[in-house]
BAFI-3210 file (N, C-alpha, C; in Angstrom, 3 decimals, decimal comma, padded with zeros to 6 digits):
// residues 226
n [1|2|3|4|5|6|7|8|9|10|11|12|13|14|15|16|17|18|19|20|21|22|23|24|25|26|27|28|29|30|31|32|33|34|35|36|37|38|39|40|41|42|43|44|45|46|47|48|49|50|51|52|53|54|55|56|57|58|59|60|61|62|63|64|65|66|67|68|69|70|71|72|73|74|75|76|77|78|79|80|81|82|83|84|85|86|87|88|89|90|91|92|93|94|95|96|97|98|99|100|101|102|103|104|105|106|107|108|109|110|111|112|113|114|115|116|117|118|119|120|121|122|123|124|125|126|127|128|129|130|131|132|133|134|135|136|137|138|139|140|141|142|143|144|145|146|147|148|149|150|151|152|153|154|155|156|157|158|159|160|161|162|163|164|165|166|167|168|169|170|171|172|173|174|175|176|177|178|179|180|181|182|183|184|185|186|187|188|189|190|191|192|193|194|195|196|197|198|199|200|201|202|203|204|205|206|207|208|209|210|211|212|213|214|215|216|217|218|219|220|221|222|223|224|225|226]
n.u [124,985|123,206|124,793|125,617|122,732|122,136|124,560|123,931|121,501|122,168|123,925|121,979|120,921|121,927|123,067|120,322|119,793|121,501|120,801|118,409|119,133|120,801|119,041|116,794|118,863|119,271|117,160|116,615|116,534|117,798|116,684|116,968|115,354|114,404|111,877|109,292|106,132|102,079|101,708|103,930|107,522|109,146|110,964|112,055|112,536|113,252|112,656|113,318|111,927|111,249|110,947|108,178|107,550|107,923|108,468|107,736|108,426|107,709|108,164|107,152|105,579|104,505|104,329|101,769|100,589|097,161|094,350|090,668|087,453|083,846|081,095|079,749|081,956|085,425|088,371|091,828|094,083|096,647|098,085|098,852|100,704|101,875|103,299|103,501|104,380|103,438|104,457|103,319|103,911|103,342|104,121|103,982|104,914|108,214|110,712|110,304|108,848|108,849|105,941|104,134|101,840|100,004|099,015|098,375|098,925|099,060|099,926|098,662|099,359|097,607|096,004|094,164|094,090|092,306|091,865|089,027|088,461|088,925|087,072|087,085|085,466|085,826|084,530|083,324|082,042|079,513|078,000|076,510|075,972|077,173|079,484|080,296|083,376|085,083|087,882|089,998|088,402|088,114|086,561|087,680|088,635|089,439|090,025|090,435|092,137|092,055|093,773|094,778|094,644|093,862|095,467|095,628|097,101|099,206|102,253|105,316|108,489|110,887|111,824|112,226|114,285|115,587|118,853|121,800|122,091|121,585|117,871|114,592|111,400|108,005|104,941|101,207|098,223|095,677|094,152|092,054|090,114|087,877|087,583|088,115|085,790|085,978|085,003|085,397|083,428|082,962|081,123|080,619|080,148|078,844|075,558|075,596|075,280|073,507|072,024|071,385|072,830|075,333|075,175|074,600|076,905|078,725|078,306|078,456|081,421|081,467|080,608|082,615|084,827|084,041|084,226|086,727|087,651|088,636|092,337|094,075|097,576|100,347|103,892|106,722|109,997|113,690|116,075|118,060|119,590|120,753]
n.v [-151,595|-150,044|-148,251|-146,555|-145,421|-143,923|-141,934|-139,929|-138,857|-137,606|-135,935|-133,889|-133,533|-131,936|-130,166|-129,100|-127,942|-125,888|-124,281|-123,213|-122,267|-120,207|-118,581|-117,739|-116,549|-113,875|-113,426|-112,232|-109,239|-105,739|-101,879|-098,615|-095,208|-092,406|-090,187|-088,214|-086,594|-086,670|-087,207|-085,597|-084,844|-087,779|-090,373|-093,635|-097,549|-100,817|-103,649|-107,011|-110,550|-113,111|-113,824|-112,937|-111,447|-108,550|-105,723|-102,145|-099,117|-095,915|-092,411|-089,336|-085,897|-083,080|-079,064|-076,195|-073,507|-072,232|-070,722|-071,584|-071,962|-072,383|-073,173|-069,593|-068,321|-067,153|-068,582|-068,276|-070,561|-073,403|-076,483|-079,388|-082,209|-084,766|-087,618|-090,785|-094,192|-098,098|-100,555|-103,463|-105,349|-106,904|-109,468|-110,591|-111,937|-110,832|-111,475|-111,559|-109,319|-106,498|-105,796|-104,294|-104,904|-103,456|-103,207|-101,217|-099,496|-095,757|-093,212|-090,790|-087,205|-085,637|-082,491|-079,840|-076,614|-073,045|-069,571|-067,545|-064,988|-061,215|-059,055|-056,087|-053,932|-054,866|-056,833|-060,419|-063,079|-065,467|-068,213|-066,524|-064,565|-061,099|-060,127|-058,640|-058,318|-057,991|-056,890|-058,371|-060,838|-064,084|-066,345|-069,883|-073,080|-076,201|-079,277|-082,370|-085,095|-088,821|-090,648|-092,963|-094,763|-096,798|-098,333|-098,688|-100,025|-100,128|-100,670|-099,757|-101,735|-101,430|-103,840|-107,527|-108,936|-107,804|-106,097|-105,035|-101,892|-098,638|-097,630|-097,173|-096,223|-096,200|-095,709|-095,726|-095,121|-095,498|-093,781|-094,447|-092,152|-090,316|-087,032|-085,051|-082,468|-079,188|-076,795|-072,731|-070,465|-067,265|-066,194|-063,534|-063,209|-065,498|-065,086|-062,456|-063,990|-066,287|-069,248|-070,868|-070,612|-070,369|-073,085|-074,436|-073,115|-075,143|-077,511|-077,059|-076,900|-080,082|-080,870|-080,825|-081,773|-084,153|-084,901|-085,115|-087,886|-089,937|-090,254|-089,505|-090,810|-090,451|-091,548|-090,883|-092,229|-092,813|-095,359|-097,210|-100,248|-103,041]
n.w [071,004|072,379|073,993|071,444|070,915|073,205|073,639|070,901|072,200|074,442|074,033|072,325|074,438|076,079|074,541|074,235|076,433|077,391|075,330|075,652|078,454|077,689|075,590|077,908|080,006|077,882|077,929|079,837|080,413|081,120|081,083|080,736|080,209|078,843|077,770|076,224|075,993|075,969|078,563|079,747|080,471|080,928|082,750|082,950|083,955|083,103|082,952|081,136|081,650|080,604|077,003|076,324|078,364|079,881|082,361|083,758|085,280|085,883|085,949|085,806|084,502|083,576|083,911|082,414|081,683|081,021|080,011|080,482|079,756|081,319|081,302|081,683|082,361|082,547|083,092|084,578|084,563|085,771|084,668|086,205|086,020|087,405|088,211|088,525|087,537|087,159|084,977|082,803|080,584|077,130|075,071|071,980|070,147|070,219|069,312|066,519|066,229|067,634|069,343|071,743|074,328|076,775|080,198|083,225|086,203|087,046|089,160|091,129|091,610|089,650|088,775|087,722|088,522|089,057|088,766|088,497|086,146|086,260|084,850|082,944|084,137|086,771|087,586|088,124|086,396|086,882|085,799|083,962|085,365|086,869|089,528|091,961|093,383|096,617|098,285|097,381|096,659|095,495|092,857|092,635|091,062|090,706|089,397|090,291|089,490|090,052|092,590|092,289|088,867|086,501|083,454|079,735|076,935|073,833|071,804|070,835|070,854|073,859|074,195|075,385|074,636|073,102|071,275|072,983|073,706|072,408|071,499|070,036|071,829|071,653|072,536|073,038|074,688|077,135|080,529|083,008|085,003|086,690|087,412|090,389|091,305|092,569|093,928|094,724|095,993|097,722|100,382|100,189|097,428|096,322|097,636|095,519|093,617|093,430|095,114|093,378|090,675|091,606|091,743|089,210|088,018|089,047|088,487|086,036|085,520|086,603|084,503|082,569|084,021|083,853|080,957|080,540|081,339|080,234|080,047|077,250|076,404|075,346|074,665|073,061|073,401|074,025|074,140|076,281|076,190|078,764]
ca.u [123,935|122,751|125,577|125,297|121,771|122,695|125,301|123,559|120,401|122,704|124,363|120,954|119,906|123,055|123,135|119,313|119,715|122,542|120,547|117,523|119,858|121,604|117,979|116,672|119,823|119,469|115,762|116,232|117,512|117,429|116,775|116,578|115,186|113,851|111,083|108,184|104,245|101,075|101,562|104,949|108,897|109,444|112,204|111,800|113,704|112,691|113,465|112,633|111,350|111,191|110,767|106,874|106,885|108,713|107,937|108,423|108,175|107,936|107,978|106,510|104,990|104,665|103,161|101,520|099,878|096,354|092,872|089,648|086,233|083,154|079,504|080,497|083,403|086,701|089,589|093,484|094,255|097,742|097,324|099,848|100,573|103,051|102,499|104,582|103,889|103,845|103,566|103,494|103,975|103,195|105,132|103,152|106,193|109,082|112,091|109,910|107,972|108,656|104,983|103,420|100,174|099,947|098,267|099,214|098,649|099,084|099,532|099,988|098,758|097,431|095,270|093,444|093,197|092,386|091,197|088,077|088,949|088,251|086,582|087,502|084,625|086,360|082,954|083,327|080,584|079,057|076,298|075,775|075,315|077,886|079,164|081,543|084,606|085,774|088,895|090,320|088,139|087,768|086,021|088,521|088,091|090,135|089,362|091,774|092,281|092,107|095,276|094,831|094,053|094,139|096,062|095,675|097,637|099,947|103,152|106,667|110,106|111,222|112,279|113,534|115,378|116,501|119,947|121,941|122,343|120,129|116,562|113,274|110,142|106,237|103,439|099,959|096,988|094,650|094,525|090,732|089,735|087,093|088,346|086,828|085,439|086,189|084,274|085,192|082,858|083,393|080,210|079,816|080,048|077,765|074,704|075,350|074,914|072,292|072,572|070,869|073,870|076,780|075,176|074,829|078,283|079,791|077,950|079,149|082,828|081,580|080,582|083,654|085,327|083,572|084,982|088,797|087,818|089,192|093,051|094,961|098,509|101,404|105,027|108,470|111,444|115,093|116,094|119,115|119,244|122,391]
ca.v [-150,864|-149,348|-147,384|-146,064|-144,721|-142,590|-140,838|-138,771|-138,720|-136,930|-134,580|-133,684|-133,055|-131,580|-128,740|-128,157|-127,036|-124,661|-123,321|-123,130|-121,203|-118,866|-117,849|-117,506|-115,448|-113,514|-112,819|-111,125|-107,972|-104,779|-100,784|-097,165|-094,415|-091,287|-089,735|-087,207|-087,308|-085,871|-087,340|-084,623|-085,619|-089,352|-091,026|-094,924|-098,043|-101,791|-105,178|-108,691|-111,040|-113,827|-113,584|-112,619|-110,589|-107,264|-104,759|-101,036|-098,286|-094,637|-090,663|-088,410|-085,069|-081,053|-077,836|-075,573|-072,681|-071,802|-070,719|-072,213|-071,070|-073,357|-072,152|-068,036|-067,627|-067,754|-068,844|-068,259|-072,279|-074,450|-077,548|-079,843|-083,567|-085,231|-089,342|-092,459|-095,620|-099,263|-101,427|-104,680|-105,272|-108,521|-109,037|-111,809|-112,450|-109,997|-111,824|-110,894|-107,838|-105,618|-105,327|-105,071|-104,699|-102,915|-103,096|-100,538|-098,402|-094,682|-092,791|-088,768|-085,888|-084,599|-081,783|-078,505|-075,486|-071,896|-068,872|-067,010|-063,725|-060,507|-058,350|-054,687|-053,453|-055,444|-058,361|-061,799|-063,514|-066,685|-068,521|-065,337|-063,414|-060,351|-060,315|-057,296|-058,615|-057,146|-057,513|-059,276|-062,081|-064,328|-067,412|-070,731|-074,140|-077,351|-080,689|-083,292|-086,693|-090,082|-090,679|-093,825|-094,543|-097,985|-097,822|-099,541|-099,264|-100,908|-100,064|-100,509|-101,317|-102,076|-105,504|-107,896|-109,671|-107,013|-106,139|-104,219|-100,451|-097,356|-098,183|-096,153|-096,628|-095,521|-096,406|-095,260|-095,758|-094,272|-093,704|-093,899|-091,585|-088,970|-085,627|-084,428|-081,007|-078,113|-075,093|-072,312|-069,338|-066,577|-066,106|-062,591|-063,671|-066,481|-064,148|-062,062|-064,419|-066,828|-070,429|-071,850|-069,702|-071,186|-074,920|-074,654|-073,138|-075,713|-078,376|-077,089|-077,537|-081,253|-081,681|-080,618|-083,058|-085,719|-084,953|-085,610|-089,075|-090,619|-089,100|-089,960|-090,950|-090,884|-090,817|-091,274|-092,579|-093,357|-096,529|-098,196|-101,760|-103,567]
ca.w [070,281|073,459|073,898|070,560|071,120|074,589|072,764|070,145|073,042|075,791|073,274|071,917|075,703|076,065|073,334|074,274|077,861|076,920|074,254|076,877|079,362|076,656|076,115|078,938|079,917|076,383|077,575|081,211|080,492|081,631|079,882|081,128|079,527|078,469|076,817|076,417|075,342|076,560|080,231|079,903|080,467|081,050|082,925|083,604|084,142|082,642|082,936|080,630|082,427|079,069|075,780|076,336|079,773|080,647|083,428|083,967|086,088|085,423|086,862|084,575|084,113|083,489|084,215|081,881|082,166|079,865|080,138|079,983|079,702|082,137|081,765|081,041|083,549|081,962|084,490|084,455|085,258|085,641|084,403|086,453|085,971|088,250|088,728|088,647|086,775|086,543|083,719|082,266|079,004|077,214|073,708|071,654|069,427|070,065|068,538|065,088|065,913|069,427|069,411|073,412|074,785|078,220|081,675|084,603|087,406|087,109|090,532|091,736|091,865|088,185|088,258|087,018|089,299|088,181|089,284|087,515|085,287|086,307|083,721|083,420|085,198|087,945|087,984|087,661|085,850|087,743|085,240|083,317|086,582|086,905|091,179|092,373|094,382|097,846|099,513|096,747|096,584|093,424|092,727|091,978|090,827|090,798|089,058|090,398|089,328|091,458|093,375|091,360|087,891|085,531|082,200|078,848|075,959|073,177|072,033|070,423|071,314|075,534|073,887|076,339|073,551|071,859|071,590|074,170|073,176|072,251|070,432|070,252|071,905|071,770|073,669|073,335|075,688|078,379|081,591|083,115|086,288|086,772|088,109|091,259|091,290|093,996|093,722|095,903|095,785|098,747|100,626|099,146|095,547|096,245|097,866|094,717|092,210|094,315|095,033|091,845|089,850|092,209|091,842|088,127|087,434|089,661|087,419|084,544|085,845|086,682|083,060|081,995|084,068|083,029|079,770|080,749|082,595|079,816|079,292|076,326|076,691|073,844|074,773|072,464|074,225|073,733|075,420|076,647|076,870|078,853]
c.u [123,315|123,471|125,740|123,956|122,007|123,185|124,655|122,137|120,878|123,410|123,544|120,455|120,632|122,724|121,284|119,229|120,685|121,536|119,277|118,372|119,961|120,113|117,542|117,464|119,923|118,103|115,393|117,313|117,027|117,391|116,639|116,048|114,643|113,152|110,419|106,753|103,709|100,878|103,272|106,456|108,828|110,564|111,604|113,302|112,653|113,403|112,469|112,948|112,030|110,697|109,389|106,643|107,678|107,360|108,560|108,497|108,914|107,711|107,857|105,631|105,580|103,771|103,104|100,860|098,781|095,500|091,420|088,562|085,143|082,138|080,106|081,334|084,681|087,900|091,079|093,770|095,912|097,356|098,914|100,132|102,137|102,491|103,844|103,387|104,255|102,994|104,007|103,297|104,181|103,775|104,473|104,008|107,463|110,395|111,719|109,418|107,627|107,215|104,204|102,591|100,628|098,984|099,223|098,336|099,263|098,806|099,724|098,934|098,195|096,276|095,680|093,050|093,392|091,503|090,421|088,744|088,067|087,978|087,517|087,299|085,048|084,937|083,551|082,073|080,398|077,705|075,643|075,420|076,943|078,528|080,525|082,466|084,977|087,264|089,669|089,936|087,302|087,403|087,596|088,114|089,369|089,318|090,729|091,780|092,186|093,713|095,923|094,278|094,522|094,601|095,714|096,867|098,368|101,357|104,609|107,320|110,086|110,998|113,036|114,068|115,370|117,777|120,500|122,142|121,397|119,258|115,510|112,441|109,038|105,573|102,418|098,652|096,091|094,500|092,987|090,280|088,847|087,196|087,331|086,727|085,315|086,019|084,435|084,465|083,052|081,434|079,442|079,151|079,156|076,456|074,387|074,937|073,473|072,780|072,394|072,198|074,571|076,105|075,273|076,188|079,234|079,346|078,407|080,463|082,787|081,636|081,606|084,670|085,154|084,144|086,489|088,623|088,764|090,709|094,154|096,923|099,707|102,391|106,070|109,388|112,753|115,396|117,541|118,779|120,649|121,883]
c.v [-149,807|-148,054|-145,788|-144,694|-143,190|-141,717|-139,315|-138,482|-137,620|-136,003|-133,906|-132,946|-131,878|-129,625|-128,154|-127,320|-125,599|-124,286|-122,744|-121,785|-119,901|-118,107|-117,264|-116,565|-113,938|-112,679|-111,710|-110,151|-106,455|-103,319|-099,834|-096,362|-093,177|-090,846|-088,370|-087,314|-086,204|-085,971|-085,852|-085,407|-087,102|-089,617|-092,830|-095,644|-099,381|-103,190|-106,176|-109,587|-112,325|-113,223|-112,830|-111,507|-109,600|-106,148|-103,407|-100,141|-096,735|-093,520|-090,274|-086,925|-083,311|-080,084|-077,043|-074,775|-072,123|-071,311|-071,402|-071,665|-072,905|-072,366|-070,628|-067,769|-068,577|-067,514|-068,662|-069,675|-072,584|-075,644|-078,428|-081,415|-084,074|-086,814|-089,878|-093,529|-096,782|-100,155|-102,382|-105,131|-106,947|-108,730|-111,030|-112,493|-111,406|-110,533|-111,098|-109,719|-107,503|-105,103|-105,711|-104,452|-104,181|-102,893|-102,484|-100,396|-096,436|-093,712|-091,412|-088,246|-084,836|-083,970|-080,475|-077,599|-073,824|-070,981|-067,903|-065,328|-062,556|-059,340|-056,827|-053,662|-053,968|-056,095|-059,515|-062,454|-065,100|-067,199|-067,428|-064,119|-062,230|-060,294|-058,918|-058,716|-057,835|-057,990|-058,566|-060,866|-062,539|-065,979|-068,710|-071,699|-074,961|-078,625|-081,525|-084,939|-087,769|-090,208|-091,430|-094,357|-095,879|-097,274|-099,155|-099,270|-100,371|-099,935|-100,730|-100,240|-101,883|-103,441|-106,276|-108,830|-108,929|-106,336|-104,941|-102,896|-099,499|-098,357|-097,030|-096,829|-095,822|-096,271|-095,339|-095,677|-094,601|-094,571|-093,310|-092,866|-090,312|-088,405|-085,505|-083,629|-080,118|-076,960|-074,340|-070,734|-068,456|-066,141|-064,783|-062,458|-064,302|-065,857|-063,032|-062,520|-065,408|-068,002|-071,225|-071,220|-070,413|-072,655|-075,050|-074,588|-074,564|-076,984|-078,716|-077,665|-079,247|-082,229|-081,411|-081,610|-084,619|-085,896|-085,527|-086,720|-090,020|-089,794|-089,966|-089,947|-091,685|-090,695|-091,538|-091,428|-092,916|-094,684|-096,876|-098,926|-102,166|-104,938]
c.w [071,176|073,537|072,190|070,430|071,783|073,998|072,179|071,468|074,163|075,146|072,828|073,009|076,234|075,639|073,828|075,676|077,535|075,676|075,019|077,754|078,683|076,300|076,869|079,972|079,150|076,885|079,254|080,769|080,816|080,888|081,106|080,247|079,357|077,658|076,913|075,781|076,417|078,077|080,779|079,800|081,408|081,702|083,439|083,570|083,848|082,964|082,471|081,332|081,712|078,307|075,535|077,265|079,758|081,720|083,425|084,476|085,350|086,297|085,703|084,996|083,582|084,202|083,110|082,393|080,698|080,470|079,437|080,249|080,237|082,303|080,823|082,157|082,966|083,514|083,072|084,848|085,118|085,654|085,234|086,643|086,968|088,722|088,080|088,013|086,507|085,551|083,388|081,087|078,637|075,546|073,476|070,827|069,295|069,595|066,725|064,850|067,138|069,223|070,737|072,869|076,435|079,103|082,940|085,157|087,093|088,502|090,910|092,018|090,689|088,561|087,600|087,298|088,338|088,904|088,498|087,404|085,937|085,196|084,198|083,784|086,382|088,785|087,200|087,652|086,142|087,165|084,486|084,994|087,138|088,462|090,835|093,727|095,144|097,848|098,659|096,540|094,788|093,710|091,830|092,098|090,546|090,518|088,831|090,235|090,660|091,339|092,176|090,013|087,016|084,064|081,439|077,897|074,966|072,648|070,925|070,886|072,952|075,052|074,267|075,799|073,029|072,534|072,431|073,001|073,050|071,476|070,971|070,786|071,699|072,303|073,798|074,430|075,931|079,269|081,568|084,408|086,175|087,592|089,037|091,101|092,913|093,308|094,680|095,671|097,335|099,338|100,073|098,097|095,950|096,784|096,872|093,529|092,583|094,329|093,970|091,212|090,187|091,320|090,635|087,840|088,383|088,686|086,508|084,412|086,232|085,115|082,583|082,774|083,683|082,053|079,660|081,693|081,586|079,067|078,457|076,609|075,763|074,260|073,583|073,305|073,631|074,856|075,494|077,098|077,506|079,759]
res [x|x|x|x|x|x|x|x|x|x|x|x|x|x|x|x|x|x|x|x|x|x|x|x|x|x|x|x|x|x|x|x|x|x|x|x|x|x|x|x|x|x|x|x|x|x|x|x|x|x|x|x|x|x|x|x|x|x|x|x|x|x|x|x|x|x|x|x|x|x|x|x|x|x|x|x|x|x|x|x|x|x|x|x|x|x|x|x|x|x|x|x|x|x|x|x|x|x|x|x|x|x|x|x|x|x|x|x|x|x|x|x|x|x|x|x|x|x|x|x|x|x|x|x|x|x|x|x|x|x|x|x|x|x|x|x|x|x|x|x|x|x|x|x|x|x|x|x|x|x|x|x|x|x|x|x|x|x|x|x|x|x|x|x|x|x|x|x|x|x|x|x|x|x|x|x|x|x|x|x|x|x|x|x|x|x|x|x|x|x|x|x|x|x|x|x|x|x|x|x|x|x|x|x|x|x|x|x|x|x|x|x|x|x|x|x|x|x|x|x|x|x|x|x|x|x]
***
């Protein structure tokens, strides 16, 4: 009778380890990929952990070129993002619904430099205050991100049970850091406009960083899984 028991007990234990493994196998897997979004062009590389955990690392950005207006002095600016990223992605049921949640790091070099416009009286206007330029000198400004910067976000797709081949992803979030501010006025300019003038306009450029502490972050991807 004993014998009897064991049997179906050790085939039972049997079939569950192998189905355990084959999981568990099934659930570390690895992706590459490519995208683009508001952080610019995307390249990463991923790997599932289990069924719940994956990890990922990224390079990302662009350069543009616009203008912006701070106080009354409009600048020529490049806006340039360049950073790397890791992330951890947490998948609350991904066999039914590739739906993560995210926690990173965000790391580089993103800023915002620009150099103030010269009118066609050939004055650049500092706080409402008009200054003449010598010698080619011009007032510029830079508001540069922290080296380092925390990420949130959620997301679809990088499913480390999902099947090998192409698939899409998205991932939204934000990235928190408040820009520093670099004001460089030329001692001429600054004696023409006065120091209350400089300290305000440089202000202004702080309140305007303040504004971009919090920066939004959307990309689309193509993935390979293998």
């Amino acid at each position: 009778m004993k014998m009897t028991v064991r049997k179906p007990l050790v085939t039972l234990c049997v079939f569950c380890t192998v189905g355990l493994a084959g999981q568990a196998a099934h659930a570390q897997s690895n992706e590459v990929y490519g995208g683009f979004g508001t952080g610019g062009l995307v390249l990463g590389a991923g790997h599932g952990f289990n069924p719940y955990v994956g990890a990922r690392a990224e390079l990302g950005g662009f350069s543009l070129s616009h203008t912006f207006t701070s106080g009354s002095t409009d600048y020529d600016a490049n806006l340039r993002l360049i950073h790397g990223s890791v992330f951890a992605d947490f998948f609350p049921a991904a066999a039914w619904f590739p739906v993560h949640f995210t926690a990173g790091v965000i790391f580089g070099g993103d800023q915002v430099s620009g150099d103030a416009n010269t009118s066609s009286n050939g004055t650049i206007t500092i706080n409402g205050v008009p200054v003449t330029p010598t010698d080619g000198e011009t007032v510029s400004a830079k508001l540069k991100w922290p080296t380092v910067r925390p990420y949130v976000g959620f997301g679809f797709g990088h499913n480390p049970v999902g099947k090998p081949g192409f698939s899409f992803a998205a991932d939204f979030g934000v990235a928190y850091g408040r820009p520093h501010v670099t004001f460089n006025v030329p001692e001429n300019l600054a004696q023409q406009a006065g120091a209350e003038n400089v300290a305000e306009a440089e202000s202004d450029l702080q309140d305007k960083a303040n504004d971009l502490r919090w920066y939004p972050l959307a990309t689309v991807s193509v993935t390979y899984r293998f």
